[in-house]
N, C-alpha and C positions, 0 to 999 in steps of 0.2 A: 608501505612495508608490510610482511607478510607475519598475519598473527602467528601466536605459537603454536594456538589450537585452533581448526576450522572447520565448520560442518563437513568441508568437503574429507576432510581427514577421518571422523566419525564413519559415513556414507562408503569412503574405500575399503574399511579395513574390515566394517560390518555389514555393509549393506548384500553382499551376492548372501551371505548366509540369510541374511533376512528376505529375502526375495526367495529362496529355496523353499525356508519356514513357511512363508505367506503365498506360495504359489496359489493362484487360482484366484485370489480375495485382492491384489491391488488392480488397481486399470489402467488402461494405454499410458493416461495423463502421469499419474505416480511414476511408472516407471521411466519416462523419458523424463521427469526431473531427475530424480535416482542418478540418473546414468549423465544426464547436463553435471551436475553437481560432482560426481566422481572424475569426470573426464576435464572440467574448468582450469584452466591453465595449466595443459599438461602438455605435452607432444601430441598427443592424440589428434587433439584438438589443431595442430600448425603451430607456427609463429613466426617470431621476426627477430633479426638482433640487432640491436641498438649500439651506437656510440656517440661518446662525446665530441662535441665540435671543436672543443677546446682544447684538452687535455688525451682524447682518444682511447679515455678508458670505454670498455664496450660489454655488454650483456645481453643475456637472450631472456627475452618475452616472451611468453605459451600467450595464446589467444585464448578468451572467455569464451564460456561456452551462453554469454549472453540472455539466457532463461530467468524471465522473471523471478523463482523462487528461488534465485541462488542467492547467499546473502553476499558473497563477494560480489557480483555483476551490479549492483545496484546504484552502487555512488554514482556511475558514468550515464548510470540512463537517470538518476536523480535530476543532477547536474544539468543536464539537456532541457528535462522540460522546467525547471523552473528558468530556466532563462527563455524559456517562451513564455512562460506564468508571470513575469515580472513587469513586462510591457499592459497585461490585463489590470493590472493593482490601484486603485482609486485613493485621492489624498484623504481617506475616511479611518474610522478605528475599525477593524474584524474582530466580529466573537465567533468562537469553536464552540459549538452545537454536538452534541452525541446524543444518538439512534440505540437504544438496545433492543435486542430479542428477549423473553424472558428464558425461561430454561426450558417450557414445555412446549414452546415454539423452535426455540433452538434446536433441540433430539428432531423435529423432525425436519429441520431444514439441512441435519448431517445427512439425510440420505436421497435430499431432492433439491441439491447444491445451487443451483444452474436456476430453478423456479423460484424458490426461498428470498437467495441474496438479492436474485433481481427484482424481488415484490418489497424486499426493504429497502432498495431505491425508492422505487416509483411511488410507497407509502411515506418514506418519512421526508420525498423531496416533494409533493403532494401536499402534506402535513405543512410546512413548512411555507410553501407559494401564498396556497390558501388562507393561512391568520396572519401571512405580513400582508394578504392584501384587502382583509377587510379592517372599513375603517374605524371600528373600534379599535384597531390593536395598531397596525403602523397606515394602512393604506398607500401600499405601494408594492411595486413590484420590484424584487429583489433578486441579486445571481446569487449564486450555490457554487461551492465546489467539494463534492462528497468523495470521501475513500472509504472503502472497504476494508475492514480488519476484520479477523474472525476468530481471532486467539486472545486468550488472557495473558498475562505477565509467564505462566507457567506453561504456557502452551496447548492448557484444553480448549474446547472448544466453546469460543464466546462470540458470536457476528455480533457486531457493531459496525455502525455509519458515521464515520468521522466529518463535519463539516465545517467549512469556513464560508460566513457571510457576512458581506458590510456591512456596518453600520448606517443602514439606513438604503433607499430605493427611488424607485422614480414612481409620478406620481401616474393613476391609472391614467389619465386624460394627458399624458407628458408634458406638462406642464412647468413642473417644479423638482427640484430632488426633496425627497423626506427627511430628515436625520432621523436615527430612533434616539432615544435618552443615551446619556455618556458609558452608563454603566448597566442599562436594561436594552435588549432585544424585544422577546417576546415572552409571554407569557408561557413557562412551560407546564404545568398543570393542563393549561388547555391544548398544549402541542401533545401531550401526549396523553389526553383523552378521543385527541381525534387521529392520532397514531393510531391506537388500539381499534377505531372502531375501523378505519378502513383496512388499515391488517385482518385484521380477522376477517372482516366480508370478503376479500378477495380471495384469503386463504382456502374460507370454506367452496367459495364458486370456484377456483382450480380443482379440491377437491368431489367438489360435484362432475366437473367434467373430464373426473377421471384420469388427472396428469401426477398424483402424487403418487409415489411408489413407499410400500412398506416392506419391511424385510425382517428377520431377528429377531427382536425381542418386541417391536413395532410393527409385529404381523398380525395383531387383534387390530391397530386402528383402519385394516379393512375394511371393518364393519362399521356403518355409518354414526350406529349410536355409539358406539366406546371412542370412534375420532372426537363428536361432540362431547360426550363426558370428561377428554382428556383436553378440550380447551376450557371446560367451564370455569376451571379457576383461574384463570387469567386474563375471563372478560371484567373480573371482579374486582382487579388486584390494579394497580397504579403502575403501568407504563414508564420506565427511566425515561426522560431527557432532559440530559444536563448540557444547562448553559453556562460557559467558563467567562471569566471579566474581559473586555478587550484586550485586544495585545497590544501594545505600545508601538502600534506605529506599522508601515508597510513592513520595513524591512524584518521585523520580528515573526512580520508574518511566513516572508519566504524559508526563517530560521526553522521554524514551527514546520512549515512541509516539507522541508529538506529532509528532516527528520518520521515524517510519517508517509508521504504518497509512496514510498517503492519500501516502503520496509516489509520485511516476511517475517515468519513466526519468531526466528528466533537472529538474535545479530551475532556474529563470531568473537566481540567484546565480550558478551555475556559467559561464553566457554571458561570452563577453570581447568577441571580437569578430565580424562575420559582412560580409562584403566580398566581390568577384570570385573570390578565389581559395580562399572557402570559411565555414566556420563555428569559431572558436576557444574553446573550451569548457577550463575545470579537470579534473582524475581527478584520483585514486588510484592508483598503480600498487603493488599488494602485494605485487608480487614484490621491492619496496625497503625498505632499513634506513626505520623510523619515520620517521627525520628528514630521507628524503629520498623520501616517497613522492608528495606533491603536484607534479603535471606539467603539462600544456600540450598539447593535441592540437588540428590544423586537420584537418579534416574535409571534402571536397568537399562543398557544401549536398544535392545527390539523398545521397548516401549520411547524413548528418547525418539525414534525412528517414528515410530506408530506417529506417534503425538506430531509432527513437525510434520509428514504425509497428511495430516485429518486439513493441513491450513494448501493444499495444492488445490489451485483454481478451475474451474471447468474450464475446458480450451476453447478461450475466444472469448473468455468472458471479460469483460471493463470493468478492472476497478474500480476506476477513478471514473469520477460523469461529471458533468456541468449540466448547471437548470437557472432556466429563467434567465435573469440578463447574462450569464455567461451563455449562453446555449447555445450549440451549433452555428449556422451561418448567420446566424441575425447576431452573434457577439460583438464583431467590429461595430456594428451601427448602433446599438444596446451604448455599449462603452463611450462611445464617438458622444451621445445624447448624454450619458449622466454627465461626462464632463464638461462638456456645455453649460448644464445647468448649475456643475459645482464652482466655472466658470475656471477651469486650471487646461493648461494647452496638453496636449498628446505626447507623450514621447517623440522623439523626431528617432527615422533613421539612425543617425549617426550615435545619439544616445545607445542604442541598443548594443548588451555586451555580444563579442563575434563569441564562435564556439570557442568554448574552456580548452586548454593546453592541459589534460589531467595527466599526461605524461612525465615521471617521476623526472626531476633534475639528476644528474650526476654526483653519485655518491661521493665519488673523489674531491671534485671544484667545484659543483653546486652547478656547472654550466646546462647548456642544451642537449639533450639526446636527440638523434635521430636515428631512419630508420635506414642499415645501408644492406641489410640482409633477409629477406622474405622465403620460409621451407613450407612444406607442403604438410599434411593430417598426417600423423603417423612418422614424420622425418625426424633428424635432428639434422643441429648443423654439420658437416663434413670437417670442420676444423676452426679455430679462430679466423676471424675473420683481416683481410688486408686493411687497418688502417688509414692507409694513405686512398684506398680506391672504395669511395663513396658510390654506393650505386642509387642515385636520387631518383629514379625511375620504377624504385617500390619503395618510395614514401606513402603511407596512407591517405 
């Protein structure tokens, strides 16, 4: 069912003035979300019309315009990969791991998007391999599954590395599984003493070789000494990584990323209201007692705009990664061995859910819809459609 309020709504009625304002200053990438998000279930876009099998009441569906940063498109492609994510899931507990940036790292990862995010992979997944697998701490080699976020509750800008890891790893010699403790992972003091130190080293060697870009107000850290002066307090300062208690169980796990692997800055729940004197949206403010952190922010619409553009992904870039026993082609055989060791059988085939039916039921009987009418970008239908004459030859 369709919110009251939706970014896409925001985006139509403000966005071409904002694009006028800001000519020259967004890029390729902004603006083809822009225009995904304006055009997402419209005619523009095609569609299909649907009816009931049952009853024959019938309706037309605009197609998505499918673009990761829409917030409507996302449940469908959610949906999808966690039911390939579910067959990976081990009878073990997950804890949720976070990666932060600090603030002086963060400025300048707003304007060297593409190098930054991908160096707080490969540092906090890095971070992360290396003290699960000396044997002071767990000894063992452990999967990862990291997401990418880069906004705060309010929408500025905050990269963080969301991660989920099991409770425990295979032994280096493959031997054994490990369990870590019920309610300890790893030590995070030392995760993110050694966060900070290969962040920084790599930081400074992309800067040496000349791949970061300054612009703005971050057109002095050109100069090699003011970039070093502008990290020195943060080789001093303590690194965040917080480690959350396990979740109770697989399937809380999949609840846990249903809710974070495909979410964007801001969800269309969040929307209140959007009027003259701006855009009124829910947060979180964390700097409040639990039970009084949910607030109320109005937002001028350009800035509301600005703010929700600063979170568009370089083109081509991967959120979402896998490391260590999740990783690439050696996962099935990774997986295939822990459970051996945890001594619990594989999913079978037949276990596995087929694809989701997200296809709305029939508002009238609750029955099946289907699809008996297929138009083209830009069409609408020519008329209600014949009831009796199903054309099952554009079903999707």
């Amino acid at each position: 069912m369709r919110a009251e309020l939706e970014i896409a709504d925001i985006f139509r009625a403000a966005g071409p003035a904002y694009r006028i304002a800001h000519a020259g200053r967004l890029n390729l990438t902004q603006l083809k979300v822009m225009s995904a998000i304006e055009h997402c279930r419209t005619a523009s876009l095609g569609g299909h019309i649907e009816a009931c099998e049952d009853c024959g009441q019938w309706r037309i569906a605009y197609n998505s315009c499918r673009n990761r940063h829409c917030p409507k498109c996302q449940g469908a492609a959610a949906r999808t990969w966690l039911t390939e994510r579910e067959a990976d899931l081990l009878p073990v507990g997950y804890f949720h791991v976070v990666f932060t940036l600090p603030a002086e790292v963060a400025d300048i990862a707003f304007q060297n998007k593409a190098l930054i995010y991908d160096l707080l992979f490969r540092a906090a997944s890095e971070t992360m391999l290396t003290i699960a697998a000396d044997p002071e701490h767990l000894g063992a080699r452990i999967g990862i599954t990291a997401v990418l976020h880069t906004w705060g509750s309010a929408m500025t800008h905050h990269p963080h590395v969301h991660m989920i890891v099991p409770g425990g790893g295979i032994a280096l010699d493959g031997s054994r599984w490990i369990s870590s403790r019920p309610a300890f992972l790893l030590p995070v003091r030392v995760l993110g003493a050694l966060f900070r130190r290969l962040f920084l080293t790599r930081l400074v060697a992309l800067y040496d070789a000349g791949r970061l870009a300054f612009f703005g107000s971050q057109a002095r850290l050109t100069e090699r000494r003011a970039f070093l002066r502008h990290l020195a307090p943060v080789r001093k300062t303590r690194w965040v990584v917080y480690a959350k208690a396990p979740f109770a169980g697989p399937q809380a796990v999949l609840a846990y990323l249903s809710r974070y692997t495909h979410r964007v800055a801001i969800s269309n729940r969040r929307l209140i209201k959007f009027d003259e004197s701006g855009v009124t949206f829910r947060y979180k403010d964390y700097r409040r007692d639990d039970t009084d952190r949910q607030q109320v922010m109005t937002l001028a619409t350009h800035e509301f705009i600005r703010r929700f553009l600063l979170h568009v992904l370089p083109s081509g870039f991967h959120r979402i990664r896998h490391y260590g026993l999740l990783a690439g082609s050696a996962r099935q055989a990774s997986l295939a061995l822990a459970r051996e060791l945890l001594d619990v059988a594989a999913p079978s085939d037949d276990d596995s859910p087929g694809e989701p039916d997200v296809r709305p039921s029939c508002p009238c009987c609750g029955g099946r819809m289907i699809v008996i009418e297929v138009f083209e970008r830009w069409r609408q239908p020519r008329g209600p459609p014949d009831p009796t004459a199903t054309n099952r030859e554009n079903y999707p």
